[in-house]
Every structure is written in structure tokens, then in C-alpha cells.
C-alpha positions in Angstrom: 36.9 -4.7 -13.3 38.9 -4.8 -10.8 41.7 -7.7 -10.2 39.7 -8.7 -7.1 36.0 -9.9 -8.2 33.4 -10.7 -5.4 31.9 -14.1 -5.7 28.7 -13.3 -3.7 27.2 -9.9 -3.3 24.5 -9.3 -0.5 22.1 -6.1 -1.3 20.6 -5.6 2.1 17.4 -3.9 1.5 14.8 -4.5 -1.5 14.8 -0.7 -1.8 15.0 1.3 -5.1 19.1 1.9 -4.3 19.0 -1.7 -3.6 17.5 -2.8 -7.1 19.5 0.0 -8.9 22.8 -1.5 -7.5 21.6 -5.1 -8.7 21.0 -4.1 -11.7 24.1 -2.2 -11.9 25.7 -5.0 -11.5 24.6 -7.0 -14.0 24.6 -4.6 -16.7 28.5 -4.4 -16.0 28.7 -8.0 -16.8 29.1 -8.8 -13.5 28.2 -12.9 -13.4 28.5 -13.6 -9.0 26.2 -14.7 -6.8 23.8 -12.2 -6.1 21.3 -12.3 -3.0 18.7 -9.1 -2.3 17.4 -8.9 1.3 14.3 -7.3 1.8 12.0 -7.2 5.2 8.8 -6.8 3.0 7.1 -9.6 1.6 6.8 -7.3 -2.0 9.9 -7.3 -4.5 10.9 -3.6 -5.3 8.7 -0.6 -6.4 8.4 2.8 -6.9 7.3 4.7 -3.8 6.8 8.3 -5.3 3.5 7.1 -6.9 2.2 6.0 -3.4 1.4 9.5 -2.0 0.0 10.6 -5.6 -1.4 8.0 -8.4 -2.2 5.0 -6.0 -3.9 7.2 -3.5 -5.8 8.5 -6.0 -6.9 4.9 -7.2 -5.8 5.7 -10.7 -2.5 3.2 -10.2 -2.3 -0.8 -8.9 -0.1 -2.3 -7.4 1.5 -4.0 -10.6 2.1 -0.5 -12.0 4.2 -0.2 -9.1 6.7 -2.8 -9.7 10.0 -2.0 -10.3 10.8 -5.2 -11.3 8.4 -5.1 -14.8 7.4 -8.9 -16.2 9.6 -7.8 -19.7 12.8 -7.0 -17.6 15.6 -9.7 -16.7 17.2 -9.4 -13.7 19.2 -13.1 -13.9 20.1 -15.1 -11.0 18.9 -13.2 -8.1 18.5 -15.1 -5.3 15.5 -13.4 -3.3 15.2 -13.5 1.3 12.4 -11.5 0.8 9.9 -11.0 4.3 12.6 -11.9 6.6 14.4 -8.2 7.6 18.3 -8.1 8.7 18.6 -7.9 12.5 22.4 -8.2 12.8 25.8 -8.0 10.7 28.6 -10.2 11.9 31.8 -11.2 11.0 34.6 -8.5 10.6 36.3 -10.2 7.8 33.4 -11.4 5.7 30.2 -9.7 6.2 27.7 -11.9 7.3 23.9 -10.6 7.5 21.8 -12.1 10.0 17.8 -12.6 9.3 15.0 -12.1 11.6 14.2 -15.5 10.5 17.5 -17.2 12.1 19.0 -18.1 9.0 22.4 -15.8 8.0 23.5 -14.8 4.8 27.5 -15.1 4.2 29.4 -12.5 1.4 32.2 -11.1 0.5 31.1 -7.6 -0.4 27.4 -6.0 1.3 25.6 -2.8 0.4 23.5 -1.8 2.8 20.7 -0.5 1.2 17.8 -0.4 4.3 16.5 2.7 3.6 14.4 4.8 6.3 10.9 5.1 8.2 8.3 7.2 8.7 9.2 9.9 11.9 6.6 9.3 14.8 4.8 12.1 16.3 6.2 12.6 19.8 2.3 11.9 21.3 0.2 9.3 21.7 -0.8 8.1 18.1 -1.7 4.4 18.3 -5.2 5.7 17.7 -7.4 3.9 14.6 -7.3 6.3 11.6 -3.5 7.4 12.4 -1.2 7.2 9.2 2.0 7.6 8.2 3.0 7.2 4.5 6.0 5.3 3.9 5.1 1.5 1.8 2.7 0.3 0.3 1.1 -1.7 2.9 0.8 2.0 4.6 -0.6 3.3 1.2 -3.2 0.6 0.9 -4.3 1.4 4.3 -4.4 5.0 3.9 -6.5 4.7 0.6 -9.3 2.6 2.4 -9.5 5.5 5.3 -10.0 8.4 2.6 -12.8 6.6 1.2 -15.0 7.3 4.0 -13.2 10.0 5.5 -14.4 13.8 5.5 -12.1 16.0 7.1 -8.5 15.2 7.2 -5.5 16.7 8.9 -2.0 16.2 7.5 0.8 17.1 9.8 4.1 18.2 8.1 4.1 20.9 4.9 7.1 18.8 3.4 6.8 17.7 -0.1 5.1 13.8 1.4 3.0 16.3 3.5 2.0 18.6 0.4 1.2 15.8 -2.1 -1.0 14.0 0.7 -2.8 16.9 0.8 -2.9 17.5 -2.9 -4.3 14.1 -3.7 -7.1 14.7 -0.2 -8.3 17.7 -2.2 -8.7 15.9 -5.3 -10.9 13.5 -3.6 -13.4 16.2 -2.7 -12.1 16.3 1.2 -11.7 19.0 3.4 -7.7 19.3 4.0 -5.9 21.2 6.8 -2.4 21.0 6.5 0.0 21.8 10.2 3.7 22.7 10.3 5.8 23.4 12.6 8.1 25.9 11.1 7.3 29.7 10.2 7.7 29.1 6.6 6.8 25.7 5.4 10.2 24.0 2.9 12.1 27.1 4.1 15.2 24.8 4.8 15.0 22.9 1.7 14.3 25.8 -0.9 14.7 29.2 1.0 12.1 31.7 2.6 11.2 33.1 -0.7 10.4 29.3 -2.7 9.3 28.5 0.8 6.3 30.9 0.6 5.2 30.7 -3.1 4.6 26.9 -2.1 2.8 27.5 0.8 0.6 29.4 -1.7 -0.3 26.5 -3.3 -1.8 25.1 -0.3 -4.5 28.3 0.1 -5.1 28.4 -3.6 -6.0 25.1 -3.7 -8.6 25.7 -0.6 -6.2 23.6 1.8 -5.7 25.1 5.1 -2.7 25.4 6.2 -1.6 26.1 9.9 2.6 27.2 10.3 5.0 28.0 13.3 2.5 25.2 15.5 2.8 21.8 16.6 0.7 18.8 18.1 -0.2 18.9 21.7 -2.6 15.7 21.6 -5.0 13.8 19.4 -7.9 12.8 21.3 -10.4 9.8 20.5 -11.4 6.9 21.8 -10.2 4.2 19.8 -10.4 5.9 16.4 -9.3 9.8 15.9 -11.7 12.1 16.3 -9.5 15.4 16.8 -6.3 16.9 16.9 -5.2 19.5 19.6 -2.5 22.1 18.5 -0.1 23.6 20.2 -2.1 27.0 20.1 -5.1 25.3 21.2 -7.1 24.9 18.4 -8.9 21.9 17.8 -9.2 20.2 14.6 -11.9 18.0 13.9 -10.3 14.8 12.0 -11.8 11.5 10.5 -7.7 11.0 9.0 -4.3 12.1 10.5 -1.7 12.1 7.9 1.7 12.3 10.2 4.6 13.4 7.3 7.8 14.8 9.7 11.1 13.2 8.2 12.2 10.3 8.1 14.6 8.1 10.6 17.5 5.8 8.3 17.1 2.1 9.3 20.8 1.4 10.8 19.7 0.1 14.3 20.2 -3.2 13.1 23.6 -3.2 12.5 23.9 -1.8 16.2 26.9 -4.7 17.8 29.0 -4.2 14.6 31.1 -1.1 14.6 29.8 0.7 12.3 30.1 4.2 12.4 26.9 5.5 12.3 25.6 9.5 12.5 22.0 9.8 11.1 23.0 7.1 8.5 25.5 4.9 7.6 28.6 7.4 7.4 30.5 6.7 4.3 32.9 7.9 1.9 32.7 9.6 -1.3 32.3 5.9 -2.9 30.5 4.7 -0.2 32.8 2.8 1.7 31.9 2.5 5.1 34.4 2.1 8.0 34.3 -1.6 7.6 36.2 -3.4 5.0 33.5 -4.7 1.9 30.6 -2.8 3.3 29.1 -0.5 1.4 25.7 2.2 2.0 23.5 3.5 -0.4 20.1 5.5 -0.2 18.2 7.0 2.6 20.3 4.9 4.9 23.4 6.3 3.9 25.4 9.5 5.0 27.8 10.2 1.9 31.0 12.2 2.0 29.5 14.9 -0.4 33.1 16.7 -1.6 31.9 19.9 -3.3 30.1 20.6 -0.1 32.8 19.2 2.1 30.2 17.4 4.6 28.6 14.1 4.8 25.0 14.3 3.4 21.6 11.9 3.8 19.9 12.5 0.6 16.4 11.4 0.9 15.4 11.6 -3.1 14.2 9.0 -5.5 16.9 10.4 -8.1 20.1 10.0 -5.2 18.6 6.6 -3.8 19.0 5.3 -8.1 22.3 7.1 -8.5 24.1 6.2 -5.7 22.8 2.4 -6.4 24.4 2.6 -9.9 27.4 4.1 -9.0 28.2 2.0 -6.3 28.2 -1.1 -8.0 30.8 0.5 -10.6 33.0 1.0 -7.4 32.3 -2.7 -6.2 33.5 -3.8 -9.3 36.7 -1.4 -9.9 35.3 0.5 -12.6 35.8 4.3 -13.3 33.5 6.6 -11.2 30.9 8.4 -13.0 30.7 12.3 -12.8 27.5 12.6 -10.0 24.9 15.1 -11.7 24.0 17.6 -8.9 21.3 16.9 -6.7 17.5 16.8 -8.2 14.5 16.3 -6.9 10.3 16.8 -7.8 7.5 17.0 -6.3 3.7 16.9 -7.9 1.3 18.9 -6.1 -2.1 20.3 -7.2 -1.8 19.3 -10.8 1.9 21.0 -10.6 4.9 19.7 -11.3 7.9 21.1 -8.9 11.4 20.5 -9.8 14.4 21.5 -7.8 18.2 20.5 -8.8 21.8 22.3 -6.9 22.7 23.7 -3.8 21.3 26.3 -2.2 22.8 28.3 0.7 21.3 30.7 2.9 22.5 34.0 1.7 22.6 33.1 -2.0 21.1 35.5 -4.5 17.3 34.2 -5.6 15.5 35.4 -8.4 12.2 34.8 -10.5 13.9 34.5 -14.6 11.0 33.4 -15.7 6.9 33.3 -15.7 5.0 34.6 -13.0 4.3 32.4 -9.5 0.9 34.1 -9.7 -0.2 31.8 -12.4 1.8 29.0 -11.1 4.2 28.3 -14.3 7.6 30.2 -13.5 11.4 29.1 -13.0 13.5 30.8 -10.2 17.7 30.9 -9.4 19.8 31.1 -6.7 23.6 32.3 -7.4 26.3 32.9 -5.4 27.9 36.6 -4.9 29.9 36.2 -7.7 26.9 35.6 -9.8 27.6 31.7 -10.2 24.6 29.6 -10.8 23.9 27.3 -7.3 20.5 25.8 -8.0 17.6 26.2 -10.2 13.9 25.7 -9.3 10.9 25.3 -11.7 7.2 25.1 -11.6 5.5 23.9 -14.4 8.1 24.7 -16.6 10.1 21.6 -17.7 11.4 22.5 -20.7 13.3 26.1 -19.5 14.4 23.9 -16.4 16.1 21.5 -18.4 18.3 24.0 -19.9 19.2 26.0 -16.2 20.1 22.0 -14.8 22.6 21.4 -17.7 24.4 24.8 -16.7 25.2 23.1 -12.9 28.4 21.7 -11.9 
């Protein structure tokens, strides 16, 4: 460790990178005060599961945890329910509760995460989700039980396993997007379009290159008007357009801020002791030479490890590339690299047709740049280890 040791750490945000950076720190032997923050009144969990499993009904809310009864996280101190509204003090951070009371550290990692994007139309209506926690989860769940038809707005991968899980439930689906070519800026035209696929083979509907011009009802939803002038019949609106990083609250205390908390390759922020993991966070990324808001469950647990290992002065880890997956219609996508527009993509193996296949993308010089799979875990494996 380093020659200075914190004596109290302050994890600002009960968020997977929050938990992974508490743990982190205890598994390094670190033996400090150690308080975790957290706006909700629920200790961490897994939020993947929330748009799949748990809607479906075939996962609690204990199954969630990620806090399990057989694991020992020692001496946390928990301000659970109260959210941060303020960080003072230039020389020792000092986090500032909703609640009035203040938290005083040596060292914080901002860990806050981000929120559902609203639609820029009236959408207070009853019947109106978005999909972020698992208080919107539970909500969600009750609504599909009675619902029929359902409209989810946003083809992203929250968007797509919505959707997925509707279908499942016997209801009718209809899925809007705004762009041309639904996850064309994530995984390319070509990966773009083979999952947009998905959606039609699966009898969703899906509805590209239009946006939401109203959504009409009383006090519940009965419709949404596109931008095209159809009108969707709707008992459900699903409303899955990005996310927004929760850094308002910091908003008197110079930090720099750019979509996210902008830090360094070790997420140091411009502040001395304050750190910023997560969705939050907008990392130096040095390969690509750009600051980067990875929104991924793998990134939000990697950067919460690795930035406790900084914290404490210990040697960086090498940082995989990025991964991601996705599980949609009883698939399971997998994505890891970086893509750029103009790299080489091809199919190596399987056949889209049948769902099961692995694709490449390569630069001009024939290096490997990112690998994606469907179905096909095993071959995937093998393409990830040859990424730098």
C-alpha cells in the first residue's frame, strides 16, 4: 500500500461499482473506516436481471442481492435512503445528505451512477415506465400483468430485452426507434440489422428512423402518436433512450464535469481524494485517447476493483477490453473491443439465419478490433482472449 493510508473512505452511491470498490477494499486488507452512501432504501443488487428474470417473475428480490447472507463485507457503516445533495470542503471531502447530516473523509469515490432518459413529451401519464431500479421493476411487473399491447420506445439492448421478456408473456410488442438502423452506433450497420432481425422473428414489431410526437390518455396511457403519424394503441409504454450520469449534485464544487465525472486513467478527478467510478464516470480511456462513459455491468465492477487498488497504492491491473451482453429472445449476445466505423466486419462462424454465429471486425491491417457472438459462447471466449 501506499505510505499514505486513508482512515475513512466514503463510497457515494450503493451501486454495483460502489459495492465492487468496497469490497475491493477489503480484500486488499484494507482495515479503515468504511461508509457506503446510497439514496435507495435497498442495499446493492444486480440490475441486469431486472429487465429479464424478475420481469418475468421467475427471480425475487433476495436473488437480487448483491450482498448474499454467506458473504462478509466487515465494518461497513450503511446511510442508506438519504441520497448526497452536495460535496464540500476542498481539502477533505465532505458529502452532504439529503437528510442534513454530512459525511466527513479523507478519500470519496463517487459511485452515483445514472437515470433513466425522459421522453421530451408529456409522460406523467399512469402506465408510463422507465426501467432503471427495482422499485421501477416492481412497478413495471404489476402493469404487464394486466396489460395487452405494449409499446417500448428505444431498440437499445434495455429496449430489446423489455421487449423480449413482453413477448414471453404472451403480449403484443411494438418496439420504436429513432434511428435508421437500431444498435448501429454501438455494433455497426451490419450487427445493427441482424439484431433488428430478432425483433420480427420473434413477432415484435418494430418501427425505425421515427420518434414520439405525443402519448395521449386521460390519466392512464391509452396511445402513442409517432412522428409519422401512426397511432399505437398502448395499455404499457416502456421509455428505454440512454441514460443521464447523476453528477448534479455535486454542482457548487468544482468539479469538472462533461456527461460524467471527467477523470483520469485511474480515476482521479480534478479534485484532490476524489475519485469516479461507473455510469457516473467519464474515464480517460488511453488506447482510444478520449474520455469514455461506459454504461456496462462488466466496466461499472472493474472500474470499482481497480480503483480501490489505486486508493490504496497498489499496482494497476491490466483493464481487459471492453465487454458487454445482452439476453434477448432466449439469445445470448456478447460483444467485447472496439469497433470503428470503417473497420473490416465479417461473419467466421455459424449462420445469423439460425441465430448461433460469431462475427469480427479488424482494422486495415487485418488486426483483430472486436469480436461479437450470438449464441456461441464457447468460440467467443477464444476471439476475446486474442484482444489487447
Amino acid at each position: 500500500m501506499s505510505s499514505w493510508v486513508p482512515q475513512h473512505i466514503a463510497i457515494v452511491g450503493a451501486s454495483l461499482a460502489g459495492i465492487s470498490a468496497t469490497r475491493s477494499l477489503r480484500t486488499h486488507g484494507y482495515t479503515g473506516k468504511v461508509t457506503v452512501i446510497g439514496d435507495e432504501i435497498h442495499r446493492p443488487y444486480d440490475r441486469p436481471p431486472l429487465s429479464k428474470d424478475f420481469l418475468l417473475g421467475t427471480m425475487g428480490e433476495a436473488e437480487l442481492s448483491l450482498l448474499p447472507e454467506t458473504e462478509e463485507v466487515k465494518d461497513i457503516e450503511w446511510r442508506l435512503g438519504a441520497p448526497a445533495v452536495g460535496l464540500g470542503d476542498r481539502d477533505r471531502p465532505t458529502i452532504h445528505l439529503g437528510d442534513g447530516r454530512a459525511v466527513e473523509a479523507d478519500v470519496a469515490i463517487l459511485a452515483t451512477g445514472a437515470r433513466a432518459r425522459a421522453l421530451p413529451v408529456r409522460s406523467d401519464l399512469a402506465g408510463v415506465f422507465t426501467l432503471r431500479g427495482l422499485s421501477d421493476a416492481v412497478a413495471l411487473r404489476q402493469a404487464l400483468l394486466t396489460a395487452k399491447k405494449v409499446v417500448v420506445v428505444g431498440a437499445g439492448f434495455i429496449g430489446a430485452e423489455v421487449a423480449s421478456s413482453a413477448v414471453r408473456l404472451g403480449l403484443e410488442v411494438t418496439v420504436v426507434e429513432a434511428t435508421r438502423s437500431p444498435l448501429a452506433n454501438v455494433l455497426g450497420a451490419e450487427l445493427g440489422a441482424l439484431c433488428a432481425a430478432q425483433h420480427h422473428r420473434n413477432g415484435v414489431r418494430l418501427m425505425a428512423g421515427v420518434t414520439v410526437e405525443e402519448l395521449i390518455g386521460d390519466d392512464c396511457i391509452e396511445g402513442v402518436i409517432m412522428s409519422d403519424g401512426t397511432l399505437l394503441p398502448a395499455d404499457v409504454v416502456v421509455v428505454g433512450i440512454g441514460a443521464t450520469p447523476n453528477v448534479e449534485w455535486t454542482a457548487d464544487s468544482g468539479l469538472s464535469v462533461d456527461d460524467g465525472f471527467v477523470t483520469d486513467a485511474s480515476f482521479r478527478t480534478n479534485r484532490d481524494n476524489v475519485y469516479a467510478v461507473g455510469d457516473c464516470a467519464r474515464v480517460y480511456d488511453e488506447l482510444s485517447g478520449a474520455h469514455v462513459r461506459n454504461e456496462h455491468w462488466s466496466s461499472a465492477a472493474g472500474q470499482g476493483n481497480a480503483v480501490a487498488r489505486v486508493v490504496l497504492g497498489l499496482p494497476p491491473l491490466q483493464r481487459p477490453a471492453p465487454y458487454f451482453w445482452s439476453h434477448q429472445y432466449g439469445r445470448t449476445l456478447q460483444y467485447a473491443g472496439r469497433r470503428s466505423d470503417g473497420d473490416h466486419f465479417e461473419i467466421v462462424e455459424g449462420d445469423p439465419a439460425v441465430g448461433k454465429f460469431v462475427a469480427r471486425f479488424s482494422d486495415a491491417a487485418g488486426k483483430l478490433k472486436a469480436v461479437f457472438a450470438m449464441d456461441s459462447a464457447k468460440a467467443f471466449a477464444g476471439y476475446r482472449r486474442m484482444l489487447v
